[in-house]
TORDOGU-791889 format. One record per atom (N, C-alpha, C): residue number from 1; residue in one letter; atom name; x negated, y, z negated. Coordinates in Angstrom, 1 decimal, decimal comma. Each point is the difference from the previous one (the first is absolute). Example, Ala and Ser with C-alpha at 12.3 -4.5 7.8 and 13.67 -1.06 7.14 Angstrom:
// residues 2
<1 'A' 'N' <-13,2 -5,7 -7,8>>
<1 'A' 'CA' <0,9 1,2 0,0>>
<1 'A' 'C' <-0,9 1,2 0,0>>
<2 'S' 'N' <0,4 1,1 0,7>>
<2 'S' 'CA' <-0,9 1,1 0,0>>
<2 'S' 'C' <0,8 1,1 -0,8>>
***
This chain:
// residues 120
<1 'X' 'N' <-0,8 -1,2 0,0>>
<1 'X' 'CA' <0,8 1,2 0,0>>
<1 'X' 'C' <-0,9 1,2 0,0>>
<2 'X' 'N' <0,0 1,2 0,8>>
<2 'X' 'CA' <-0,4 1,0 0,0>>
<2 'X' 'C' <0,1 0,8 -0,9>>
<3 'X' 'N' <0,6 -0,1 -0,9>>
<3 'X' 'CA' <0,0 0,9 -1,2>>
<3 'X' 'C' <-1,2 -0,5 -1,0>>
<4 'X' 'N' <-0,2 -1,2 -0,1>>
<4 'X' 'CA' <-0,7 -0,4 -1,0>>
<4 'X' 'C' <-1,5 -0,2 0,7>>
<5 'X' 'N' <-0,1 0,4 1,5>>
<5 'X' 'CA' <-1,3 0,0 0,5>>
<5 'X' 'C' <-0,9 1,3 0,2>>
<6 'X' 'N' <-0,2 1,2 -0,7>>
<6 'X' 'CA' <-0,4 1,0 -0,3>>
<6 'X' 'C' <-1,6 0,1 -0,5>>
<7 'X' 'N' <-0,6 0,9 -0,3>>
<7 'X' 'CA' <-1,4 -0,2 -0,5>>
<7 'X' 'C' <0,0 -0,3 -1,2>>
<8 'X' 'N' <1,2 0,8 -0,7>>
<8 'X' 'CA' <0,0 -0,1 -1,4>>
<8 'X' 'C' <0,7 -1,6 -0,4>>
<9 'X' 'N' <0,5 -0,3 0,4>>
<9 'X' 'CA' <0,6 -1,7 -0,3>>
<9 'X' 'C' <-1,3 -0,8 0,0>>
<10 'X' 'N' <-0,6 0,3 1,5>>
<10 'X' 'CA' <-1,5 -1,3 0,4>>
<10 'X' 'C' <-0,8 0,7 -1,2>>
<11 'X' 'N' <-0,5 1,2 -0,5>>
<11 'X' 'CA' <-0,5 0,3 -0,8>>
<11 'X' 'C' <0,0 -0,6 -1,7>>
<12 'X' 'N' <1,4 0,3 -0,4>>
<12 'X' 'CA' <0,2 -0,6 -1,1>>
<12 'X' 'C' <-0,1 -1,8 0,2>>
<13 'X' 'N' <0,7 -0,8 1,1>>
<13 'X' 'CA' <0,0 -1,6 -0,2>>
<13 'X' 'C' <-1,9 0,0 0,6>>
<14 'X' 'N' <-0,4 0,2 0,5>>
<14 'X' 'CA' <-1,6 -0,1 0,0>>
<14 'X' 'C' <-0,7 -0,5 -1,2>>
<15 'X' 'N' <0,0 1,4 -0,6>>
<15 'X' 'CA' <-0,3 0,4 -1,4>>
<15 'X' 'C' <-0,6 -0,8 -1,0>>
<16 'X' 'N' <2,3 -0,7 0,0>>
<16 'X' 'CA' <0,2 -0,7 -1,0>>
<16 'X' 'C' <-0,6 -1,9 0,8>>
<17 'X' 'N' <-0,1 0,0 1,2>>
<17 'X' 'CA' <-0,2 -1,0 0,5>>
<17 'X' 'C' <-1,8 0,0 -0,5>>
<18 'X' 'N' <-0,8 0,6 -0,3>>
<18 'X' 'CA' <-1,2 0,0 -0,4>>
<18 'X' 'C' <-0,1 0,0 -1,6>>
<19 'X' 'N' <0,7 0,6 -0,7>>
<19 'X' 'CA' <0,2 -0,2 -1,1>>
<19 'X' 'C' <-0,1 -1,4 -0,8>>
<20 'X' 'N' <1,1 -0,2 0,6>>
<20 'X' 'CA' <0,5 -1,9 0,1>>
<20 'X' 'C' <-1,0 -1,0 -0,2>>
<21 'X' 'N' <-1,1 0,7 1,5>>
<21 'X' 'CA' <-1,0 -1,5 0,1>>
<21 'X' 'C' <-1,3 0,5 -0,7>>
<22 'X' 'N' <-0,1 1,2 -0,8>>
<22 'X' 'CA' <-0,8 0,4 -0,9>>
<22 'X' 'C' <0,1 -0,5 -1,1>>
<23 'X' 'N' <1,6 -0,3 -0,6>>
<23 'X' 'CA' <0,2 -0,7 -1,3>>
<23 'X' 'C' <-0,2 -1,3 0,6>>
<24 'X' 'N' <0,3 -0,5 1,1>>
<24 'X' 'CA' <0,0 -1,4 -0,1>>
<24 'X' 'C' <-1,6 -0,4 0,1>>
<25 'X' 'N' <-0,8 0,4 0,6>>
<25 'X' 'CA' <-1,5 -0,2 -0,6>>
<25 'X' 'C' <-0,7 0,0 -1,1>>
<26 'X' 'N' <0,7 1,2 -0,7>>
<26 'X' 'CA' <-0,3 0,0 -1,3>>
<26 'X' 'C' <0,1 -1,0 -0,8>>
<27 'X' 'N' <1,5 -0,5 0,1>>
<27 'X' 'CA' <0,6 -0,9 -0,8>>
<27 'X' 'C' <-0,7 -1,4 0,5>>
<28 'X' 'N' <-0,8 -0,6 1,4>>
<28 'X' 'CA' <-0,5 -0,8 0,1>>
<28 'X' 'C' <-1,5 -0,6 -0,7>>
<29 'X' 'N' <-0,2 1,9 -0,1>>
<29 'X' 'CA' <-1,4 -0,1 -0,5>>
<29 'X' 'C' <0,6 -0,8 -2,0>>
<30 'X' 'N' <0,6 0,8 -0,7>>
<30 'X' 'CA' <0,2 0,0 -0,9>>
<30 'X' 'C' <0,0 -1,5 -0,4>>
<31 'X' 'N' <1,1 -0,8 1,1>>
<31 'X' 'CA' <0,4 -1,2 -0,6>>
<31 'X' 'C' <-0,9 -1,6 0,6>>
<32 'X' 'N' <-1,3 0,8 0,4>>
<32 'X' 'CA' <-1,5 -0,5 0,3>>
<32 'X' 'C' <-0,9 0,6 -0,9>>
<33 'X' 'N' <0,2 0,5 -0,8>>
<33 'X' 'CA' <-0,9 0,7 -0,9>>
<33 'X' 'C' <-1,0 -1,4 -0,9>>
<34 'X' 'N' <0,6 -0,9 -0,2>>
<34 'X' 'CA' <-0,6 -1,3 -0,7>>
<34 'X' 'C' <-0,5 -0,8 1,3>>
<35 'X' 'N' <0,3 0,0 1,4>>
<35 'X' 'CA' <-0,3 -1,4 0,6>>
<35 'X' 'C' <-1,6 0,5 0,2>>
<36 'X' 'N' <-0,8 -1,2 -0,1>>
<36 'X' 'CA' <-1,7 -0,1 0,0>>
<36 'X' 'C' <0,2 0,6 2,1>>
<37 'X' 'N' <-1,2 0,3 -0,2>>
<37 'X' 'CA' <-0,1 0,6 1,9>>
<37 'X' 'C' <0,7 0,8 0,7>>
<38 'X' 'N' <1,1 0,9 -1,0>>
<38 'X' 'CA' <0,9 0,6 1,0>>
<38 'X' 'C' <-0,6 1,2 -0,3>>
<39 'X' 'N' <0,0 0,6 1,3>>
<39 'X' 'CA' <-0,5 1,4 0,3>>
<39 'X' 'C' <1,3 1,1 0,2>>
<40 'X' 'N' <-0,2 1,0 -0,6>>
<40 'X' 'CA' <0,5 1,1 0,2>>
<40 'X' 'C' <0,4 0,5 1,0>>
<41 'X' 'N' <1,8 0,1 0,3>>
<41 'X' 'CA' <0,1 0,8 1,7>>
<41 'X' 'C' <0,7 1,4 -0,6>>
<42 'X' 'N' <-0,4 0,6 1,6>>
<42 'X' 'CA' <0,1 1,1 -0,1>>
<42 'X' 'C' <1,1 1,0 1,3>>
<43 'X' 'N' <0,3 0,7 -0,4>>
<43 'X' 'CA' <1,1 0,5 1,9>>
<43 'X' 'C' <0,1 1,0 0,0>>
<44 'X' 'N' <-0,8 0,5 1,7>>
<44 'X' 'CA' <-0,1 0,7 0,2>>
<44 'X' 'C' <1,3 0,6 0,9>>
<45 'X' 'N' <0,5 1,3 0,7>>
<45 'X' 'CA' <0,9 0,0 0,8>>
<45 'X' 'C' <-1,1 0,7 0,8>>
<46 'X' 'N' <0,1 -0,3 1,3>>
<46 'X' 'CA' <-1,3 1,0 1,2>>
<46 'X' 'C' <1,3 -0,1 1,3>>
<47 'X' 'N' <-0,3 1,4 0,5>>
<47 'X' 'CA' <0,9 0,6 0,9>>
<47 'X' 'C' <-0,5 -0,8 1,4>>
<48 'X' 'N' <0,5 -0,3 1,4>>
<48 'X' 'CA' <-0,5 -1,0 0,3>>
<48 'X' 'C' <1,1 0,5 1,6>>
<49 'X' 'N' <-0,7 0,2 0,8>>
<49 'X' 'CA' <0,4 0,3 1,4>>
<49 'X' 'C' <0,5 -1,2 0,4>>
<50 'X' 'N' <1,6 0,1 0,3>>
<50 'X' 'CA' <0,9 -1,1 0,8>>
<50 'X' 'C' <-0,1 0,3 1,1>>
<51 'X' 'N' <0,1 -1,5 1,0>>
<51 'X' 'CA' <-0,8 0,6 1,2>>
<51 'X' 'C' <1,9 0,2 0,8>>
<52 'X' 'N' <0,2 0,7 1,0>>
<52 'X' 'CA' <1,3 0,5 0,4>>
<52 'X' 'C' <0,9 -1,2 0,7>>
<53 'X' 'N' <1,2 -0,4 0,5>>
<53 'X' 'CA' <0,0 -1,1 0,2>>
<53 'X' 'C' <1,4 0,5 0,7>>
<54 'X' 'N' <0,0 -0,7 1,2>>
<54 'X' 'CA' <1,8 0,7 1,0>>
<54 'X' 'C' <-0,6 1,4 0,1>>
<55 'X' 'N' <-0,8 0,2 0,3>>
<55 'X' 'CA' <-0,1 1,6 0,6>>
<55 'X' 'C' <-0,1 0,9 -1,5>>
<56 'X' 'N' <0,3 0,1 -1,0>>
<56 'X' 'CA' <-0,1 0,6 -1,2>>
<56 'X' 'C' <-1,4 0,3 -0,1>>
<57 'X' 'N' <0,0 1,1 -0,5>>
<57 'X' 'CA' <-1,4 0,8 -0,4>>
<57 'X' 'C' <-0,4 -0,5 -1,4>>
<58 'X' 'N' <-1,3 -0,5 -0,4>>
<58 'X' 'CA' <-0,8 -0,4 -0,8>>
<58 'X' 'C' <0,6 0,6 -1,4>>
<59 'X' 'N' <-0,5 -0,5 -1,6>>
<59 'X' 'CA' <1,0 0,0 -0,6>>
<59 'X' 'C' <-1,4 -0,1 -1,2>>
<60 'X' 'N' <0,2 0,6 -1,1>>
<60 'X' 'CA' <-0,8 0,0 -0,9>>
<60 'X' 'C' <1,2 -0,9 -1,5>>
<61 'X' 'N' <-0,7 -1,1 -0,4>>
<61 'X' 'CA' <0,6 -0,6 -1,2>>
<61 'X' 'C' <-0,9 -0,8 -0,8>>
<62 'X' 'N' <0,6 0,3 -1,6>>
<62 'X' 'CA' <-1,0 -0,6 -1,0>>
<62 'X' 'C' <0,2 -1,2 0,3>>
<63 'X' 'N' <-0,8 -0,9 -0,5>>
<63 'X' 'CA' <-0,2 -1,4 -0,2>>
<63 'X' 'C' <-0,8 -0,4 -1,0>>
<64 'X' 'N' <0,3 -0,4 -0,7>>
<64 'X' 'CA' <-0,3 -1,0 -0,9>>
<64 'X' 'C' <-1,3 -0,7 -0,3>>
<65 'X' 'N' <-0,9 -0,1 -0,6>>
<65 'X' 'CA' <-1,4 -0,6 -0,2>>
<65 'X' 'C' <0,1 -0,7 -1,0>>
<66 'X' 'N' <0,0 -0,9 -0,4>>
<66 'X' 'CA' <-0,5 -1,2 -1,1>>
<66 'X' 'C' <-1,1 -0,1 -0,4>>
<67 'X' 'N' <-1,5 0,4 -0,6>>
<67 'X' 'CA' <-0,9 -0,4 -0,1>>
<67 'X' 'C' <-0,8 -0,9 -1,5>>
<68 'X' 'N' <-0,2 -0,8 0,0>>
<68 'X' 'CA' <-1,1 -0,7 -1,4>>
<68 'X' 'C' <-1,1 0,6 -0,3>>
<69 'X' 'N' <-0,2 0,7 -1,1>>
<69 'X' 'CA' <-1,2 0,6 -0,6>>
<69 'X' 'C' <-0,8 -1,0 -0,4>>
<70 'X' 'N' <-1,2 0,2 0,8>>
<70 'X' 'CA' <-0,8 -1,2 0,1>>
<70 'X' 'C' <-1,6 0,5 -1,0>>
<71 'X' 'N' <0,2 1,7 0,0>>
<71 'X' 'CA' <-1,0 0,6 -0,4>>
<71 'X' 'C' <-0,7 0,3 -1,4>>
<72 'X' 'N' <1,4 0,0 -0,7>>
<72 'X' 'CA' <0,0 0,4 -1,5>>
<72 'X' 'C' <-0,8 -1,3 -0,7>>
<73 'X' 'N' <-0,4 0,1 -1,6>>
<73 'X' 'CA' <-0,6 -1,0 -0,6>>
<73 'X' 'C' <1,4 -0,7 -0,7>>
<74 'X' 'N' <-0,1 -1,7 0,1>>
<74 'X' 'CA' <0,7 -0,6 -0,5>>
<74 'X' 'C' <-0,1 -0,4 -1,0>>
<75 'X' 'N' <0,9 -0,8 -1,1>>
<75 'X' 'CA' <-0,4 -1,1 -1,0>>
<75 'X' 'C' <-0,1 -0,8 0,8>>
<76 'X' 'N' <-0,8 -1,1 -1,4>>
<76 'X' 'CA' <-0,3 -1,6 -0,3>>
<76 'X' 'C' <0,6 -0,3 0,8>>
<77 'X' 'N' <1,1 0,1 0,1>>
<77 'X' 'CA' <1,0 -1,4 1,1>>
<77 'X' 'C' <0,0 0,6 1,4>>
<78 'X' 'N' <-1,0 1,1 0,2>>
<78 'X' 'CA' <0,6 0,5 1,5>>
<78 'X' 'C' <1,3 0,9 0,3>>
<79 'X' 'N' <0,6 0,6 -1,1>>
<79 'X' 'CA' <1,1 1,2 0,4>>
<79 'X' 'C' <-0,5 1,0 -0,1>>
<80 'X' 'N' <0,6 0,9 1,0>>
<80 'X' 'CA' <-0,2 1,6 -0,7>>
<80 'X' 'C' <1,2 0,9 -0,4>>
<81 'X' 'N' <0,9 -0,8 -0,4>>
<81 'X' 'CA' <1,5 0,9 -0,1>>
<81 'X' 'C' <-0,3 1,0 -1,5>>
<82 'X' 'N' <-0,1 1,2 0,4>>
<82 'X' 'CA' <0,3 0,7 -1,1>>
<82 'X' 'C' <1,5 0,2 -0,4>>
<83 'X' 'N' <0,6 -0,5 -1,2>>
<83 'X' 'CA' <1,7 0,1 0,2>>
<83 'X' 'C' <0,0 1,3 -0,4>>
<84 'X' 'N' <-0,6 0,5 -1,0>>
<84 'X' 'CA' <0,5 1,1 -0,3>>
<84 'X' 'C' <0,1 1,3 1,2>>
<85 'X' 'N' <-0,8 -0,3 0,8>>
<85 'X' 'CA' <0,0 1,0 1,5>>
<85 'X' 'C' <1,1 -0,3 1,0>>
<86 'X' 'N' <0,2 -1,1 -0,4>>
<86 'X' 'CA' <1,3 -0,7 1,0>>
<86 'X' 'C' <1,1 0,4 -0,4>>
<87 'X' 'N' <0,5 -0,1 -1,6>>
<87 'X' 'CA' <0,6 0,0 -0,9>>
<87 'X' 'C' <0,7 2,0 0,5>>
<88 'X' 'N' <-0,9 1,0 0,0>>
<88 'X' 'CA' <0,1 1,5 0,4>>
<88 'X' 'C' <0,2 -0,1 1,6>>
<89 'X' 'N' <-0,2 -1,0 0,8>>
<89 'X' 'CA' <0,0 0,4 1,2>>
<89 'X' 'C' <1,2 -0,7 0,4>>
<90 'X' 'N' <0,7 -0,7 -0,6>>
<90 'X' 'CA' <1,4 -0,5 -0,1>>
<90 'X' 'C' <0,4 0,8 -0,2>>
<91 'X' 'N' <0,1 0,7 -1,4>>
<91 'X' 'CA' <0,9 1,2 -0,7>>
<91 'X' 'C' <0,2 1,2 1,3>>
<92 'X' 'N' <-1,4 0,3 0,4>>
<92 'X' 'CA' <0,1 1,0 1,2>>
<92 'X' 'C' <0,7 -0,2 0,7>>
<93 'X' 'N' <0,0 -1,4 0,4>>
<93 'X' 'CA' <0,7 0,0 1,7>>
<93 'X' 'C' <2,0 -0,3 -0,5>>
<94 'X' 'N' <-0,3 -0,5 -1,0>>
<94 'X' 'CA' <1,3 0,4 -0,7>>
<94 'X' 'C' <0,8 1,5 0,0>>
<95 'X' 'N' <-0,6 0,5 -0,6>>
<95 'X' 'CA' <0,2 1,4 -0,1>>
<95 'X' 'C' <0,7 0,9 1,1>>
<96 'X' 'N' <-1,2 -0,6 0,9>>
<96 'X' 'CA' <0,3 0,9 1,7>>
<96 'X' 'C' <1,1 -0,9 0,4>>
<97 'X' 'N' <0,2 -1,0 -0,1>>
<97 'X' 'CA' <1,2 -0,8 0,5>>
<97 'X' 'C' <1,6 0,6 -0,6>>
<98 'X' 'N' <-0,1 0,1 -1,0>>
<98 'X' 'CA' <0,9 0,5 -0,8>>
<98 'X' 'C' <0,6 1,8 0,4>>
<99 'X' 'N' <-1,0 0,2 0,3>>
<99 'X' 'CA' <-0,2 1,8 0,6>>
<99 'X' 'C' <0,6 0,1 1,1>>
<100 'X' 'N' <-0,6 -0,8 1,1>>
<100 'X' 'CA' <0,9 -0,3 0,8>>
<100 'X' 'C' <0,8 0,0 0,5>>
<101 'X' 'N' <0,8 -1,6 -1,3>>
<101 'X' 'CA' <1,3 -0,3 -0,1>>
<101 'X' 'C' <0,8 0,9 -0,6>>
<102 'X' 'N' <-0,3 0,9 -0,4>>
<102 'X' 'CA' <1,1 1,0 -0,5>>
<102 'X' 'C' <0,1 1,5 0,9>>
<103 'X' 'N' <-0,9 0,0 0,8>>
<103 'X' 'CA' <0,1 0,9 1,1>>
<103 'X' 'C' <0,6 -0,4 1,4>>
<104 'X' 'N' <0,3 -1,3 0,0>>
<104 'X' 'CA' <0,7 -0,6 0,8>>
<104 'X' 'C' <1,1 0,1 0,0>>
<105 'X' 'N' <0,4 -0,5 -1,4>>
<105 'X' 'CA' <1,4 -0,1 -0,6>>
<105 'X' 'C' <0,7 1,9 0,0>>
<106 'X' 'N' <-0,8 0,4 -0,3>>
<106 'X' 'CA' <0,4 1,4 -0,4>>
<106 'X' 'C' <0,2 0,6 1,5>>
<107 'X' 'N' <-1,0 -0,2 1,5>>
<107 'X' 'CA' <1,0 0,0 1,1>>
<107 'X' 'C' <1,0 -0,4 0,0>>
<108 'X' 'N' <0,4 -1,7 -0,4>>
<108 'X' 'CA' <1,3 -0,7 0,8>>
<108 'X' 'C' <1,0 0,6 -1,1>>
<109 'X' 'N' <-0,3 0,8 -1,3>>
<109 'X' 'CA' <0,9 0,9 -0,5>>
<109 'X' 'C' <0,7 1,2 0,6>>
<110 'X' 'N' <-1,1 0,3 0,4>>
<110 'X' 'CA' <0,6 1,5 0,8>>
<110 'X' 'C' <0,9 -0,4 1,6>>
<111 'X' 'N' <-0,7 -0,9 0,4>>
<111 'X' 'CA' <1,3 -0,4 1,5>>
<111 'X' 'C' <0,9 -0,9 -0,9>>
<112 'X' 'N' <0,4 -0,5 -0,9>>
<112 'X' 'CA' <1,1 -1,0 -0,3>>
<112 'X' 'C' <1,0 1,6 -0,4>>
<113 'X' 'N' <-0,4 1,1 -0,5>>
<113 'X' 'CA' <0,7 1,2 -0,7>>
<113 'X' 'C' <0,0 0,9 1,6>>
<114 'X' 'N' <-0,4 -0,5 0,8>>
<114 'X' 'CA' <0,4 1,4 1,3>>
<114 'X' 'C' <0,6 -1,4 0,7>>
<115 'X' 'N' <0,2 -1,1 0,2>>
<115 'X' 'CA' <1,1 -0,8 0,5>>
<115 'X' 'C' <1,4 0,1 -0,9>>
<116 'X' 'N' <-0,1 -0,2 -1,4>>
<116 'X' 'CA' <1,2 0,1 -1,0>>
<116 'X' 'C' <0,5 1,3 0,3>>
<117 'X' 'N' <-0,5 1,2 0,2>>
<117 'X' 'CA' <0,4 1,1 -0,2>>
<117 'X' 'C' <0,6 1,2 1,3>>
<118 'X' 'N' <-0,3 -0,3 1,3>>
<118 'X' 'CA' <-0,2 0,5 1,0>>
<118 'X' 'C' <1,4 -0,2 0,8>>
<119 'X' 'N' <0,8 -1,3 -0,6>>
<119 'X' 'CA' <0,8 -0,5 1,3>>
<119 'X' 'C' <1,7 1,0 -1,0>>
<120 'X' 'N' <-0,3 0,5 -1,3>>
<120 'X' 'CA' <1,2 1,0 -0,5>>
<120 'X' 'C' <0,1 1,4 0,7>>
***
């Protein structure tokens, strides 16, 4: 629907679409925090030229990076999960999710109130 396809809609579901896979790494890291050998990931979002496709002109969009910190010093068993950094970088990506979500909502407030109100 064309209403819901504006900058500010792809802007806000983006956002929160990165948000999301920031907690969900987090939360991977956290709940590997004990296994011996598990290395620490990390995600990056990098802007990333789509190449044009049907005649459309080329297109700039984030994507996604997964990477294992291979660099840091580990313990005894081979991990390097610091939780307590994970532990803040959840809360962060929480946070912004949440921000978001209520800037979202607080648009679909204002059109749910100029649809209720407009047709008197």
């Amino acid at each position: 629907m064309i209403l819901f396809d504006n900058q500010t809609y792809r802007a806000l579901r983006n956002g929160m679409d990165m948000a999301w896979m920031q907690q969900q790494v987090h939360s991977n890291n956290i709940a590997n925090s004990e296994t011996p050998n598990y290395k620490n990931k990390t995600i990056e979002f990098k802007k990333v030229l789509q190449k044009a496709e049907n005649g459309q002109s080329a297109k700039w969009v984030q994507k996604a990076v997964i990477t294992s910190d291979e660099s840091t010093a580990s313990r005894l068993d081979g991990n390097n999960v610091n939780t307590e950094q994970e532990e803040l970088g959840l809360w962060q990506a929480y946070a912004q999710y949440s921000a978001l979500t209520q800037r979202l909502s607080g648009k679909l407030s204002t059109l749910s109130y100029v649809i209720n109100n407009t047709a008197k």
